[in-house]
DRENDO-1510 file (C-alpha; in Angstrom, 1 decimal, always signed):
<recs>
REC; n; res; u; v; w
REC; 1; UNK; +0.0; +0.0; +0.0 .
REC; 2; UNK; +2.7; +2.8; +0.7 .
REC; 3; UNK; +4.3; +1.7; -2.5 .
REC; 4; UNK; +1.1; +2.8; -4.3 .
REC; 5; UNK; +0.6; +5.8; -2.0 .
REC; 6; UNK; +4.2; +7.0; -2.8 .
REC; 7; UNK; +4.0; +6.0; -6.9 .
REC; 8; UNK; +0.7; +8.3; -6.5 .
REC; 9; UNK; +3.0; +11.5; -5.1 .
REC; 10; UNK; +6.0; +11.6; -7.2 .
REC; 11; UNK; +6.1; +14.8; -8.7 .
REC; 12; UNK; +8.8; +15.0; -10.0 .
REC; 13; UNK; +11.9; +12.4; -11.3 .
REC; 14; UNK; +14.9; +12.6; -12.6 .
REC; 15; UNK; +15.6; +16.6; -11.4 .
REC; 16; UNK; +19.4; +16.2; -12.7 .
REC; 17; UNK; +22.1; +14.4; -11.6 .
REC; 18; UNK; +25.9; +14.3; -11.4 .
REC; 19; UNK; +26.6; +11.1; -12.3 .
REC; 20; UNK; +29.3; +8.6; -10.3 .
REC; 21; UNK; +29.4; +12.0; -7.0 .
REC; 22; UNK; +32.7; +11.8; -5.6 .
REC; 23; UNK; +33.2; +12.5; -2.0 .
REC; 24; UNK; +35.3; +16.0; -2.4 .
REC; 25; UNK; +37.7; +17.9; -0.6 .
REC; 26; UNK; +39.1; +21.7; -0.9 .
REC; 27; UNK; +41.9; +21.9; +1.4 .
REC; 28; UNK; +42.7; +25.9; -0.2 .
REC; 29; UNK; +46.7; +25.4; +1.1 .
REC; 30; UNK; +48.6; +21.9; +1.5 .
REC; 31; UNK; +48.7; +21.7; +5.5 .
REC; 32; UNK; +50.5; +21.6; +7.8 .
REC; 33; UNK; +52.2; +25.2; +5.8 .
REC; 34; UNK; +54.9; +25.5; +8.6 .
REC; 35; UNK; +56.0; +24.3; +11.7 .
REC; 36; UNK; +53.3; +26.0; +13.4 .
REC; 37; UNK; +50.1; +24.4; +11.9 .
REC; 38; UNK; +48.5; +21.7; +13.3 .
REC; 39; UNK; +46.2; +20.8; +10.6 .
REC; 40; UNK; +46.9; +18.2; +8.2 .
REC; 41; UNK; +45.5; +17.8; +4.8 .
REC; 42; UNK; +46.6; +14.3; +4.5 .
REC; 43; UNK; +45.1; +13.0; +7.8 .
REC; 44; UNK; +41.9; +14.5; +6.6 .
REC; 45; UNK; +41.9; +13.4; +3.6 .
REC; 46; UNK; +42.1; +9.8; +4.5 .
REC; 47; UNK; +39.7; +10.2; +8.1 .
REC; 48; UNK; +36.8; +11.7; +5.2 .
REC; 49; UNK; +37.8; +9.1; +2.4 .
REC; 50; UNK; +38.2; +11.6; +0.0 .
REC; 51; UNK; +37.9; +10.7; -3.5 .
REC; 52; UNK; +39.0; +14.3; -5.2 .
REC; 53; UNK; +40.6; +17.5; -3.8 .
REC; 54; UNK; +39.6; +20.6; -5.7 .
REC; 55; UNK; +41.0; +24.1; -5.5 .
REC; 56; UNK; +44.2; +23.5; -4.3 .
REC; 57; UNK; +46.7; +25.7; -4.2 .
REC; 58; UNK; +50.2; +23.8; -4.2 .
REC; 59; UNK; +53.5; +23.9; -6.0 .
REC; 60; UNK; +55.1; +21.3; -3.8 .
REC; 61; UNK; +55.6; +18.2; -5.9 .
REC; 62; UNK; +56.6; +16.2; -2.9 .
REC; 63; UNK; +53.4; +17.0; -1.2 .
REC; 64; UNK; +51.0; +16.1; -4.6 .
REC; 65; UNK; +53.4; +13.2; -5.1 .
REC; 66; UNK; +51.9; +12.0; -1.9 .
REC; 67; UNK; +48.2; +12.6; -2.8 .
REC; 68; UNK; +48.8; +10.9; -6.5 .
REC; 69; UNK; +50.2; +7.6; -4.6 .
REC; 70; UNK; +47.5; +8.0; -2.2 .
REC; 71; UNK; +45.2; +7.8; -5.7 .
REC; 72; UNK; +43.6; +10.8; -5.3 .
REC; 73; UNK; +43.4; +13.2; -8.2 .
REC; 74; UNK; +43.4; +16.8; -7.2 .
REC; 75; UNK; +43.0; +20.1; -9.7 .
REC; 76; UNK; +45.3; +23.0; -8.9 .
REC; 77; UNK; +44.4; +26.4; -8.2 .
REC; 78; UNK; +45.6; +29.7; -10.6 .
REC; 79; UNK; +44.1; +33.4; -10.1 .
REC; 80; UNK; +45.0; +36.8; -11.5 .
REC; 81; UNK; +47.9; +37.5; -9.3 .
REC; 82; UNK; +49.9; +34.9; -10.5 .
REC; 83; UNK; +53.2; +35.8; -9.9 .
REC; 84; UNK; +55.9; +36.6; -12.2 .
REC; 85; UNK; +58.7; +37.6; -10.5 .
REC; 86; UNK; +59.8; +35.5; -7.5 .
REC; 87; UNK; +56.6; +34.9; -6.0 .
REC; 88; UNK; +55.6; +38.8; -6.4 .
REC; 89; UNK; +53.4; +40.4; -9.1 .
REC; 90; UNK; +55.4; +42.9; -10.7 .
REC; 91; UNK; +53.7; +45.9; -12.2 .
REC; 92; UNK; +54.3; +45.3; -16.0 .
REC; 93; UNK; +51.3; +42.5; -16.6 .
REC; 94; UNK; +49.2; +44.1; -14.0 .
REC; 95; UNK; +45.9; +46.5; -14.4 .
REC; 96; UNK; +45.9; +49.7; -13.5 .
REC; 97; UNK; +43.3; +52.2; -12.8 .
REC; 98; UNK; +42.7; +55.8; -14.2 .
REC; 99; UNK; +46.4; +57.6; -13.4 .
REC; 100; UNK; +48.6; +54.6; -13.7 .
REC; 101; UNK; +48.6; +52.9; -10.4 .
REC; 102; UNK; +47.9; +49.2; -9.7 .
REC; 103; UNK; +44.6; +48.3; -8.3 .
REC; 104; UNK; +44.0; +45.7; -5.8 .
REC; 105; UNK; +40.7; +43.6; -5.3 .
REC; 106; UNK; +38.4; +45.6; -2.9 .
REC; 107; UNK; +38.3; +42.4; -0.6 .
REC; 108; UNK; +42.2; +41.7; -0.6 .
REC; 109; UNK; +43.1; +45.5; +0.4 .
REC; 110; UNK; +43.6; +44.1; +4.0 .
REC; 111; UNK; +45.6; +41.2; +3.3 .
REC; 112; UNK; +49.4; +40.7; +3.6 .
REC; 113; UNK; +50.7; +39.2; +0.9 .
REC; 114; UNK; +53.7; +39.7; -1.5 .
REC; 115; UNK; +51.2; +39.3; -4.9 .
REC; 116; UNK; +48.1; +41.4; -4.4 .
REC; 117; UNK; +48.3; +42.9; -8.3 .
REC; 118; UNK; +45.4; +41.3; -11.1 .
REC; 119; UNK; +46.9; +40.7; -14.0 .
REC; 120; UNK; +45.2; +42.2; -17.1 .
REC; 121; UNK; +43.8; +39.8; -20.0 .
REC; 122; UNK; +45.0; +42.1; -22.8 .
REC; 123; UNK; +48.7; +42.4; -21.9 .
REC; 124; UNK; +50.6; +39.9; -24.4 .
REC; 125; UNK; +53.4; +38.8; -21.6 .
REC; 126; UNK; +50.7; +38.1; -19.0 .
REC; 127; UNK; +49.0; +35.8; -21.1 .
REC; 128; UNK; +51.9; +33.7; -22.0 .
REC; 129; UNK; +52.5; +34.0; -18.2 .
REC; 130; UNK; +48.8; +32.3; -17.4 .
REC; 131; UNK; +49.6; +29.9; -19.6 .
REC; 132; UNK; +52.8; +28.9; -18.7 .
REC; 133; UNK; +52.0; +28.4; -15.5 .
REC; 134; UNK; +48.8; +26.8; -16.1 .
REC; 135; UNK; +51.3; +24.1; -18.3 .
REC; 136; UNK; +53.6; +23.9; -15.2 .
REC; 137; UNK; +50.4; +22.9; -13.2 .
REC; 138; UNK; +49.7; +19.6; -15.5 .
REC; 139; UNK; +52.8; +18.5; -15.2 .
REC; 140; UNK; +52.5; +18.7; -11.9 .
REC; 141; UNK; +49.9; +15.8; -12.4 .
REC; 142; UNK; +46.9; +18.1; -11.6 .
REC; 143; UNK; +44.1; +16.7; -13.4 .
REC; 144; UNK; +42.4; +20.2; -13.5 .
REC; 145; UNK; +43.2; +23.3; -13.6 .
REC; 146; UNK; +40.6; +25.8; -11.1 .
REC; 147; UNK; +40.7; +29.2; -12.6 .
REC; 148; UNK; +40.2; +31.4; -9.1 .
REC; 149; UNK; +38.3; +35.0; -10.2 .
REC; 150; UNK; +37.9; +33.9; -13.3 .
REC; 151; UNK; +36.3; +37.5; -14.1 .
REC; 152; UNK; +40.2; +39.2; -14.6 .
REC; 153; UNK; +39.1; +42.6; -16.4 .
REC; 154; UNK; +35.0; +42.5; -16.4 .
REC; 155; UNK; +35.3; +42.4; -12.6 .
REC; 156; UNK; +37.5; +44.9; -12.4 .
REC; 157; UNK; +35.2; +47.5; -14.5 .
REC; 158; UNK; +34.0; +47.7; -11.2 .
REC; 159; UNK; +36.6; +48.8; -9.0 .
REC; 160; UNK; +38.4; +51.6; -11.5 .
REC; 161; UNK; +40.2; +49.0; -13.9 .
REC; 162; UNK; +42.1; +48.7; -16.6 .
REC; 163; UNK; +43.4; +51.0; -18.3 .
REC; 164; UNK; +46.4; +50.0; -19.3 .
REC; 165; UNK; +48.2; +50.7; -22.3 .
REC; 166; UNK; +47.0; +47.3; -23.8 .
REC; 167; UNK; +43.5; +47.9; -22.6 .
REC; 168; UNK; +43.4; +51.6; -24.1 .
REC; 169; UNK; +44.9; +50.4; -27.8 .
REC; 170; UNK; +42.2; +47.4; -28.2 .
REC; 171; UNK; +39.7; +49.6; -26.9 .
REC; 172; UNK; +39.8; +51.7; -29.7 .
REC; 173; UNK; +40.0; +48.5; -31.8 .
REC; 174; UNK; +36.6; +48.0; -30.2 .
REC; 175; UNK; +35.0; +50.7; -30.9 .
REC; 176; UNK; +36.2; +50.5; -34.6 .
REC; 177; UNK; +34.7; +47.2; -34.9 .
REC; 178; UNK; +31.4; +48.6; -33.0 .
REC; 179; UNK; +31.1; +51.5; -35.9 .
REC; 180; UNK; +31.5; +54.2; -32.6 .
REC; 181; UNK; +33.2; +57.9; -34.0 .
REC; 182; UNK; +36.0; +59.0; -32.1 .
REC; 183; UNK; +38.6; +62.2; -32.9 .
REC; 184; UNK; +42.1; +61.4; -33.5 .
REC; 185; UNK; +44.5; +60.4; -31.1 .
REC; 186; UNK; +41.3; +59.2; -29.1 .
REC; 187; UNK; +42.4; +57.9; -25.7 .
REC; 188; UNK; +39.6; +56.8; -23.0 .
REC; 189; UNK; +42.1; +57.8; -20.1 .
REC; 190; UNK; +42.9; +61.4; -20.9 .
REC; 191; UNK; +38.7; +61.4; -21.8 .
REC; 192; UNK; +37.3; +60.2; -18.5 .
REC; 193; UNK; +39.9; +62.3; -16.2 .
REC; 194; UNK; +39.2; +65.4; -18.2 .
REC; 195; UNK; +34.9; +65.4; -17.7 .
REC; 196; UNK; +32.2; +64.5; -15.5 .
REC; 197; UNK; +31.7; +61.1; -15.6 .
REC; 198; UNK; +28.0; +61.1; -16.3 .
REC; 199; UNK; +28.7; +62.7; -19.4 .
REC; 200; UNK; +30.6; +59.4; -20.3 .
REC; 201; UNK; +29.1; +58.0; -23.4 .
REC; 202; UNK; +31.7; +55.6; -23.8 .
REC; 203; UNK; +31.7; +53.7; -20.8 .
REC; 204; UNK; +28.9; +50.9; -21.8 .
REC; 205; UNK; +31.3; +50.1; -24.8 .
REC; 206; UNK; +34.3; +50.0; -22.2 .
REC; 207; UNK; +32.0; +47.4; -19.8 .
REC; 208; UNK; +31.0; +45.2; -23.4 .
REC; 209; UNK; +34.9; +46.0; -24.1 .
REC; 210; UNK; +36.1; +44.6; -21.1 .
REC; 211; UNK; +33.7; +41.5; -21.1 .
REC; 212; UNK; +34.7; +40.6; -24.1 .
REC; 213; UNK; +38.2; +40.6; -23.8 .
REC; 214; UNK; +38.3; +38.1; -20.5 .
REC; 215; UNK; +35.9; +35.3; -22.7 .
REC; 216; UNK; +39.0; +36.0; -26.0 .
REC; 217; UNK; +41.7; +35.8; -23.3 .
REC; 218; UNK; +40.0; +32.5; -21.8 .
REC; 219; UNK; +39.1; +30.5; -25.0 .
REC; 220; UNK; +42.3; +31.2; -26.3 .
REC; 221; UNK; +44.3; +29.8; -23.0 .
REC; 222; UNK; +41.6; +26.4; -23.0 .
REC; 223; UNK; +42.8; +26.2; -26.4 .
REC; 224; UNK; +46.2; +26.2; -25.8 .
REC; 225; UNK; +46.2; +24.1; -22.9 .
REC; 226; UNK; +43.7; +21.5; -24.2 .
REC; 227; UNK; +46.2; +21.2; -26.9 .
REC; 228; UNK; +48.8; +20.7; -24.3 .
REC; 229; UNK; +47.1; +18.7; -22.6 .
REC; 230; UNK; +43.6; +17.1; -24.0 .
REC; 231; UNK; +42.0; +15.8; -21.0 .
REC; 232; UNK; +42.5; +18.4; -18.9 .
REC; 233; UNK; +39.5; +19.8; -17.2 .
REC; 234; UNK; +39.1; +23.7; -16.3 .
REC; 235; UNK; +36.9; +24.9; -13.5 .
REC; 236; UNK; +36.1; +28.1; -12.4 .
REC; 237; UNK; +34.6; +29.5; -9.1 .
REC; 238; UNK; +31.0; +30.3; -10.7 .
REC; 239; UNK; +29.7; +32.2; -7.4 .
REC; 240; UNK; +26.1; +30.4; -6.5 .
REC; 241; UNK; +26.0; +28.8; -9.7 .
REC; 242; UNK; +25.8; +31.7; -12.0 .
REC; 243; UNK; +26.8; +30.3; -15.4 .
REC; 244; UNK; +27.6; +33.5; -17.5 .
REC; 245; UNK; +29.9; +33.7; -20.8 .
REC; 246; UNK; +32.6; +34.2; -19.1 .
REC; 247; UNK; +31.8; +31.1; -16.8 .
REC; 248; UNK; +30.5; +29.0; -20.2 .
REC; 249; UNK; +34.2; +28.9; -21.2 .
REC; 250; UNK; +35.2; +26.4; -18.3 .
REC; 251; UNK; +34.2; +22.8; -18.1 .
REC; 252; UNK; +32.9; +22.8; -14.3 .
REC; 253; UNK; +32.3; +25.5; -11.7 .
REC; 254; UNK; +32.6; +25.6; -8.0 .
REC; 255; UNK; +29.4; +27.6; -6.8 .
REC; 256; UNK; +30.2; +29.6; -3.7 .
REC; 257; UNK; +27.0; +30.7; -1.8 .
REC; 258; UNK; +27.1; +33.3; +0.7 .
REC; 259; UNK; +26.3; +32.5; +4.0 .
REC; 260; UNK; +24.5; +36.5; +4.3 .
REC; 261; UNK; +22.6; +35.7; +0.9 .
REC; 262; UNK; +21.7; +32.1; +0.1 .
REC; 263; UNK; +18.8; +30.4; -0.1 .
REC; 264; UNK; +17.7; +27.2; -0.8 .
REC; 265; UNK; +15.7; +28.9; -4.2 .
REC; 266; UNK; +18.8; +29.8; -5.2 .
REC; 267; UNK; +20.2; +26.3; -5.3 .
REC; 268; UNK; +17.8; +24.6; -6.5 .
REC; 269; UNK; +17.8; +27.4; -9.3 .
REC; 270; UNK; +21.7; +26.5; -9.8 .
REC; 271; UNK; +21.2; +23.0; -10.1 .
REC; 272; UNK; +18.2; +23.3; -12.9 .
REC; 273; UNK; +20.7; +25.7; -14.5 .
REC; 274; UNK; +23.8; +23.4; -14.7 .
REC; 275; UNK; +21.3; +20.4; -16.0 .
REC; 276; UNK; +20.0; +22.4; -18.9 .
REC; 277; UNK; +23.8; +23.9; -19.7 .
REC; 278; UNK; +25.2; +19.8; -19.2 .
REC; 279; UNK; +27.7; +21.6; -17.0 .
REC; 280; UNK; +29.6; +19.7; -14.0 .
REC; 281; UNK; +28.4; +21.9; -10.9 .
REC; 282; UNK; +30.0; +21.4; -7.2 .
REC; 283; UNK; +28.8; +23.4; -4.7 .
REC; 284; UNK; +30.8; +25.1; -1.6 .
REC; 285; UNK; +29.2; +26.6; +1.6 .
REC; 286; UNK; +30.0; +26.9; +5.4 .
REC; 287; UNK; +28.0; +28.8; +8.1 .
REC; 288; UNK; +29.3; +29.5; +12.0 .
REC; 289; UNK; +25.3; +27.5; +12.5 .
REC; 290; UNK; +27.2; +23.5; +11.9 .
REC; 291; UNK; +23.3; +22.5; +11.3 .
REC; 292; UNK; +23.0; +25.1; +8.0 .
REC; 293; UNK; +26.6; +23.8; +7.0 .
REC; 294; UNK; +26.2; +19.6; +7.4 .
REC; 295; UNK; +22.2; +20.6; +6.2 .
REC; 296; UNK; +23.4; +22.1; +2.7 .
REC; 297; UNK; +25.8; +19.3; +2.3 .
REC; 298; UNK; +23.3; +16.6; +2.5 .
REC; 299; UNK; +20.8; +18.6; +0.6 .
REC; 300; UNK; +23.2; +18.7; -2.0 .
REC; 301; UNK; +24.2; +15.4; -2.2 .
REC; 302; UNK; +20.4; +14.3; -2.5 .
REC; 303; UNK; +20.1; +16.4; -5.4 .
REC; 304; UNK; +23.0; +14.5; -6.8 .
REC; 305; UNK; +25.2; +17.4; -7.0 .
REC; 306; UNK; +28.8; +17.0; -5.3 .
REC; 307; UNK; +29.6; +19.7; -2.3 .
REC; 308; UNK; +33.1; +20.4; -1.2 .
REC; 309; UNK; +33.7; +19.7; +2.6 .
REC; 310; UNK; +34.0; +22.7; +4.3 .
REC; 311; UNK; +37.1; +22.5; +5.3 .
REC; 312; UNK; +39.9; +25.5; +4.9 .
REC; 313; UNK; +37.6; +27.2; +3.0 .
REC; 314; UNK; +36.4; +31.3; +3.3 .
REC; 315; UNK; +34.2; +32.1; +6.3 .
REC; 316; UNK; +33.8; +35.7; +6.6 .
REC; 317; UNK; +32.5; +38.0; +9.6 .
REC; 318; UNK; +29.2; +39.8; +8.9 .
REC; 319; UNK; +29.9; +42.5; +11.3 .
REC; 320; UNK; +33.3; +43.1; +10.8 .
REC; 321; UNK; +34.0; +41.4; +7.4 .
REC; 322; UNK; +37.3; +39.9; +8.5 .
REC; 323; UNK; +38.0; +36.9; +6.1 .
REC; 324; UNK; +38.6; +33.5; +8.5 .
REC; 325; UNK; +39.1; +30.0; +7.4 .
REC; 326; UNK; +36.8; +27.5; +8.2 .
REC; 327; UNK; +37.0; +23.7; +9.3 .
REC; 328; UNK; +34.1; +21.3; +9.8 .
REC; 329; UNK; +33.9; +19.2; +13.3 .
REC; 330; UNK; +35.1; +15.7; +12.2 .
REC; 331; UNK; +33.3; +14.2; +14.3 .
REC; 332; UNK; +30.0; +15.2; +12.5 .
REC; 333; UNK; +31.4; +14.9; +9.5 .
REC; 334; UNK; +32.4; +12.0; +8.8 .
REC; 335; UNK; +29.1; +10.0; +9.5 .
REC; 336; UNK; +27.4; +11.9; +7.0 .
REC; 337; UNK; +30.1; +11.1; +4.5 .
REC; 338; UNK; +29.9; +8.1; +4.9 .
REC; 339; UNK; +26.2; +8.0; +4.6 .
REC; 340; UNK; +26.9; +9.5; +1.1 .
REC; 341; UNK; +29.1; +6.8; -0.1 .
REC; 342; UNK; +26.6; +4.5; +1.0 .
REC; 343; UNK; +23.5; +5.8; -0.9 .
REC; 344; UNK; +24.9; +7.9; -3.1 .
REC; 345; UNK; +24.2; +5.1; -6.1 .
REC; 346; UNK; +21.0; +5.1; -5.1 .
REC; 347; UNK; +20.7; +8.8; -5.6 .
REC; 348; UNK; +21.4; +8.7; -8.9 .
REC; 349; UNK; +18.0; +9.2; -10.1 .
REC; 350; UNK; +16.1; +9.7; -7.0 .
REC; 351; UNK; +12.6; +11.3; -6.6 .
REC; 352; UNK; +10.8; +13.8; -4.5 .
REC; 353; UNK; +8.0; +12.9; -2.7 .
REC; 354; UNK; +5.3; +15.2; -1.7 .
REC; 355; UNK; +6.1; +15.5; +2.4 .
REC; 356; UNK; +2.7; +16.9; +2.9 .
REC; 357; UNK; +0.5; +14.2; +1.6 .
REC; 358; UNK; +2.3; +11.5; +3.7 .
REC; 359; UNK; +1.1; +13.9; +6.7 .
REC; 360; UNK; +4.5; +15.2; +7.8 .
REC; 361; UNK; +4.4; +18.7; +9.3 .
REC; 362; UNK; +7.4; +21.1; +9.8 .
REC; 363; UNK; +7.6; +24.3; +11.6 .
REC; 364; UNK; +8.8; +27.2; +9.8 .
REC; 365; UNK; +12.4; +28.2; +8.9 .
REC; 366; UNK; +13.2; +24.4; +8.0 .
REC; 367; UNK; +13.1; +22.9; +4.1 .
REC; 368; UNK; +11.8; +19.8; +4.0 .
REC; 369; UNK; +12.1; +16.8; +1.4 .
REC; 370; UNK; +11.2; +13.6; +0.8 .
REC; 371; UNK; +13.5; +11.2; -1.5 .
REC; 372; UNK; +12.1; +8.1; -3.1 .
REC; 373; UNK; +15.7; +6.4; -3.9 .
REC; 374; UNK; +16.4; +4.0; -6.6 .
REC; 375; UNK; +16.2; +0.4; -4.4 .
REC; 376; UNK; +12.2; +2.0; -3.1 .
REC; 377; UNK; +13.5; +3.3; +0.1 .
REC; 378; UNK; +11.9; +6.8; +1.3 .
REC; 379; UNK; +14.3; +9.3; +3.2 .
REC; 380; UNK; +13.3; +12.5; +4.6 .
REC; 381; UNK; +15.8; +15.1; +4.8 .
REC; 382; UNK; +14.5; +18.6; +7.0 .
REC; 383; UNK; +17.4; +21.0; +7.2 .
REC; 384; UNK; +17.4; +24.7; +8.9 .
REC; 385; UNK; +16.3; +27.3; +5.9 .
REC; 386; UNK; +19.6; +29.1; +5.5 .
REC; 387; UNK; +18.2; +32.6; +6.0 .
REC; 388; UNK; +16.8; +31.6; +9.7 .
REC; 389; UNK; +18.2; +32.3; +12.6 .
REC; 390; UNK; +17.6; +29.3; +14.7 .
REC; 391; UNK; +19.2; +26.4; +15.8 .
REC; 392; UNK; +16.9; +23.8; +15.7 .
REC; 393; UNK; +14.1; +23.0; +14.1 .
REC; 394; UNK; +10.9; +20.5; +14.4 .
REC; 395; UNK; +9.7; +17.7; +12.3 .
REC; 396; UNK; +5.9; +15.4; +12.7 .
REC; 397; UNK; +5.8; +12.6; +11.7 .
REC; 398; UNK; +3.2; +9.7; +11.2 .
REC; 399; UNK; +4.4; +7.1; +13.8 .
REC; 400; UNK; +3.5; +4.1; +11.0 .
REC; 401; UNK; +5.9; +5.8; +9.2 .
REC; 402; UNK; +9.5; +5.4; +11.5 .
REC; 403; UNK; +10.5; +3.4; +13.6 .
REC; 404; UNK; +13.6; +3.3; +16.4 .
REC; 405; UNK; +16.2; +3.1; +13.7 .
REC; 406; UNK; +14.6; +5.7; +11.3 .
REC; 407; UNK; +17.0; +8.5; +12.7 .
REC; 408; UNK; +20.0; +7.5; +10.5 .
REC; 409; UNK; +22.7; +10.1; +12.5 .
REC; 410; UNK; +21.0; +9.5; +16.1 .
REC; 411; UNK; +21.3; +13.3; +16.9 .
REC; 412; UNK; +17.6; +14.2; +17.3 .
REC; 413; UNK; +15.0; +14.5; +20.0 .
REC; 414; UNK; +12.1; +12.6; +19.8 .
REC; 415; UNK; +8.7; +12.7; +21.5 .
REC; 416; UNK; +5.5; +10.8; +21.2 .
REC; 417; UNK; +2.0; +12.8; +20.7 .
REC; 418; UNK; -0.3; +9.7; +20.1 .
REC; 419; UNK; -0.4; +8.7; +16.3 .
REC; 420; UNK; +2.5; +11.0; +15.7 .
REC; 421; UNK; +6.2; +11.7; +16.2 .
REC; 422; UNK; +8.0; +14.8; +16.4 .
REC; 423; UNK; +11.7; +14.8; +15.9 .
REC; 424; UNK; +14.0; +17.8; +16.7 .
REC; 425; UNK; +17.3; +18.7; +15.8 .
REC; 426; UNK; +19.7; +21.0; +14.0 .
REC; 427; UNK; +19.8; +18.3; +10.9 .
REC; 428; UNK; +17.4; +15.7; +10.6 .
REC; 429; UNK; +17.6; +12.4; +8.3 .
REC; 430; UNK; +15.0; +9.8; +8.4 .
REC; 431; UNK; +14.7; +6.6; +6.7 .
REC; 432; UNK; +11.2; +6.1; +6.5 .
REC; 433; UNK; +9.1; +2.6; +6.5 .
</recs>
């Protein structure tokens, strides 16, 4: 009979899936960096079975010798300050704002280090740079090669960049090739600095200019490194799950969401979107509440989309917006890992199941779903909305329906109101009967 009553409810099958979900790891730096640091990448990389690390930044070949004997394939990390120049970023590839002077990311103004310069897309030296040391990373025996700020110029449009001399000449190329008049000797510099900038009828073209340039600059590099390397995969940080031109270019992206913006709407939007595109999505988040964070990584999972563990990835302070690294309590951790590994063939493929109609109630601020899986076992999955504020939420449930071994984690509360059963916790997963 529940086999029919559940048949009757699926709504919908199939949502999109990542087939053959790895259990993924970013560890950002190869730990421990120094004498100093207590953290270990490789310890945690074999106490969470990890099957991929992604967005590694590395140049150690000891170090990624050990992961590849270890049989883990890992992608390396590259950004726009790549260095040049003895792990600094000189000032001859970099972008530079209205009078000349290198600009620095708004968010990287605070931090101390010895490469804080972008490097523009339309200076000839720093793309043989990119590439060179994107080459340098596939030797290494990266499998992938994560693209970090994969924006470069278009991004920087917004914080008073570039207007280099390389930027300026194809500019006017642009504008050419857009049939826009100019006088003589044009040059967008000497114009913006010498009127009010709402009188600036050029700067839309600049924007298109800029755009433009980063998605020339990037198919040109995946040509040239798929040629030196065919099977190489590029990702790209696509921040929550955005999948733009410039983003099209790569082969996967990393979403980041925001733990001040996102939504559960916004991933479910970001998973439809990388289904239709046939793109490889992984998504990252962390939260200071540990029920949002191991929440968004099982709801992720269920969805059949992989989710980095949060661990040395960005945390930053709402009220005082200082950037801290974050690492996930093992100890929770790892059970729901290996829950995933367990199921996660099952997954593949799963359906939801209409919560309401099978007379489970939740209290607000929680998102609630039902997952028929593959071998016709029903799980329930209620996680905290990531936009509330609380710390643990409520879930009723038909007794028929559970029974002492339902609650898969055994880190809920549960109390008995004649036919029904209310379980609460900051993450609940039930395996239904």
């Amino acid at each position: 009979m529940r086999n029919l009553i559940i048949s009757a409810l699926v709504f919908m099958s199939s949502i999109c899936l990542a087939q053959n979900s790895k259990i993924v790891l970013s560890s950002r730096w190869f730990h421990p960096r120094n004498s100093n640091d207590t953290l270990s990448t490789l310890k945690v990389t074999k106490e969470f079975e990890v099957e991929r690390l992604d967005w590694l930044y590395c140049d150690d070949t000891d170090k990624l010798n050990e992961l590849s004997n270890l049989g883990i394939p890992f992608s390396l990390a590259i950004n726009p300050q790549v260095t040049d120049s003895f792990g600094y970023s000189s000032l001859k590839m970099r972008m530079v704002n209205l009078y000349g002077k290198p600009i620095i990311a708004p968010w990287m103004r605070a931090w101390k280090i010895s490469n804080p310069y972008w490097g523009c897309v339309n200076n000839v030296q720093f793309q043989e740079l990119f590439l060179k040391a994107s080459e340098r990373m596939v030797d290494m025996g990266a499998y992938g090669i994560m693209v970090d700020d994969a924006r470069f110029n278009d991004h920087a449009v917004e914080w008073g960049g570039c207007y280099c001399t390389f930027c300026l000449r194809a500019f006017n190329l642009f504008l050419v090739k857009r049939g826009v008049s100019f006088k003589r000797g044009f040059d967008y510099r000497d114009f913006k600095l010498s009127l009010n900038q709402s009188n600036d009828k050029y700067f839309k073209y600049f924007k298109e200019f800029q755009r433009e340039s980063v998605i020339a600059f990037l198919k040109k590099w995946k040509e040239a490194l798929k040629t030196y390397s065919a099977n190489v995969v590029l990702l790209t940080n696509n921040f929550g799950g955005q999948w733009t031109d410039i983003y099209k270019v790569f082969d996967a992206g990393i979403a980041e969401f925001a733990e001040s913006s996102a939504n559960y709407d916004q991933v479910d939007t970001a998973i439809k979107n990388s289904n239709l595109l046939k793109k490889r999505q992984i998504f990252s988040y962390a939260s200071r509440n540990e029920g949002k964070t191991l929440g968004f990584y099982l709801y992720s999972y269920f969805n059949n989309v992989e989710a980095l563990i949060p661990w040395d990835t960005f945390l930053v302070s709402e009220s005082t917006m200082d950037v801290k690294r974050f690492f996930i309590n093992s100890d929770r951790m790892i059970p729901i890992v290996k829950f995933v590994k367990s199921t996660r063939d099952l997954l593949n493929g799963a359906t939801n199941v209409s919560n309401s109609s099978l007379g489970i109630v939740a209290e607000a601020n929680t998102r609630i779903r039902c997952y028929h899986l593959a071998d016709g076992s029903l799980y329930l999955l209620a996680v905290i909305d990531l936009q509330s504020n609380v710390s643990k939420i409520k879930v009723t449930v038909p007794s028929q329906l559970v029974n002492q071994n339902s609650d898969i984690f055994k880190n809920t509360t549960k109390k008995m109101q004649g036919s029904m059963v209310t379980y609460e916790g900051d993450l609940i997963l039930l395996k239904l009967t």
